[in-house]
C-alpha positions, 0 to 999 in steps of 0.5 A: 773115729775123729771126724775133723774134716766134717766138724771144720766143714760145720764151724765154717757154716756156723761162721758164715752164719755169724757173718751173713747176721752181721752182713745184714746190720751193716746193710739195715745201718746203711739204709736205716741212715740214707733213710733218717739223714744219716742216724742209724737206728741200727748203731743206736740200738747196738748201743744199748743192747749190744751185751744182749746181741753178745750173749746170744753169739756166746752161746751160738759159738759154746754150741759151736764148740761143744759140737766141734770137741764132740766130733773130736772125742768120739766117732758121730753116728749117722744122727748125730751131725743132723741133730748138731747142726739142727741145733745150731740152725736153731740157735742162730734163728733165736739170736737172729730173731731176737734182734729182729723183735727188739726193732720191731719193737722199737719201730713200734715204741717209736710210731706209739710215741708218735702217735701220742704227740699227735694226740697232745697236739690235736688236744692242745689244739682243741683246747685253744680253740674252745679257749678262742670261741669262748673269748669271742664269745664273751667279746660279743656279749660285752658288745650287746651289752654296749649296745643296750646301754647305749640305746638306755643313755640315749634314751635318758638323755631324751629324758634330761637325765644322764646318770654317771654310773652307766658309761657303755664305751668301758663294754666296748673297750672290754670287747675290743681286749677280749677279741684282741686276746683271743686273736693273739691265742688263736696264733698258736692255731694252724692258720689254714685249719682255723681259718673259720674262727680266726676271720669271725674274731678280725671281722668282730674286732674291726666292727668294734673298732669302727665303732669306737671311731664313730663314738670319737673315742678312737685310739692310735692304731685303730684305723690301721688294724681296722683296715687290716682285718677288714681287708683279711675277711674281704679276701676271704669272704667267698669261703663262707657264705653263711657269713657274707652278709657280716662279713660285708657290713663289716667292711662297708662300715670299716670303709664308712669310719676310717675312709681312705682320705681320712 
């Protein structure tokens, strides 16, 4: 016995399937493009997998049509429309799912390709800011080494000696460049974050800077980058009190060597 009436009733279920998935792309399109500013992760991924999402349909509608010719050619016992329509159950929660896990995974790629550019960043970031506390570093010890031979020369100068090879203001140069391009580096750092480091290399600048000017050996610009930094770490010095005291000494002598009237 043909059974066309029951087999129509299945194609039909099996076609409202098809447009209830296609109902939800749409759906997840739209949302996906409110969400994202008008990209839809949806299309993007139809793009590139669209012949995967066709061959899943293809073998959904060749189940489909093997049901449908198998009603056709031979009267169903009392299983058979239940086994038939299990399998076709099965076949769309396959394609259904397979869709499902290729966003899923995707959404995964995406937040794993996110996260290691975080990763890059907060290395790259730590990498410039060893970079910076080392050229500070090295901008004081040419400092302390200015310091030295200026105590030497003094002292041999009291002696009536004055040896050329010593000059310490070339130390005090090389500390005034160090820290400037440690401060240029450290622009490549969040401000906010690093602020710590960023007042410790202006504070040291505009010392260095003040006592170029008190030797006589101030440059043009001096004064006004002085100033600058002086006034920055002034802003700032009630966030660090273990630095207060440097902090101050630092605009007290700033505001000594450059004073406003000058």
């Amino acid at each position: 016995m043909i059974n066309e009436g029951r087999a129509r009733e299945h194609l039909s279920k099996a076609l409202n399937s098809f447009s209830f998935l296609f109902w939800v792309a749409r759906g997840g399109c739209e949302m996906e493009q409110e969400k994202k500013e008008g990209k839809c992760e949806w299309q993007r991924w139809l793009g590139r997998n669209w012949w995967k999402l066709l061959l899943s349909i293809m073998v959904s509608s060749l189940i489909v049509v093997y049901t449908i010719t198998r009603y056709q050619l031979e009267a169903p016992d009392k299983y058979t429309i239940f086994v038939d329509l299990i399998t076709i159950i099965l076949a769309l929660a396959g394609a259904i799912g397979f869709v499902v896990f290729r966003l899923i995974s995707r959404e995964v790629e995406s937040q794993l390709r996110e996260a290691l550019r975080e990763d890059e960043r907060v290395l790259r970031e730590g990498q410039i800011y060893t970079r910076v506390e080392s050229m500070a570093n090295t901008g004081l010890s040419f400092y302390e080494q200015y310091r030295t031979l200026s105590g030497l020369k003094d002292y041999i100068k009291n002696k009536k000696k004055t040896p050329s090879e010593i000059d310490p203001m070339r130390y005090l140069n090389r500390a005034i460049e160090r820290t400037t391009s440690a401060l240029e580096l450290a622009e490549e750092l969040d401000e906010k974050k690093y602020e710590r480091i960023i007042c410790i290399c202006k504070n040291n600048l505009a010392y260095y800077l003040a006592e170029r000017q008190k030797k006589g050996k101030a440059q043009p610009g001096d004064k006004e980058l002085a100033k600058k930094y002086a006034e920055y770490v002034r802003e700032r010095m009630d966030k660090y009190p273990r630095l207060v005291a440097s902090l101050a000494d630092t605009c007290e002598f700033v505001k000594q060597q450059f004073p406003n009237d000058e």
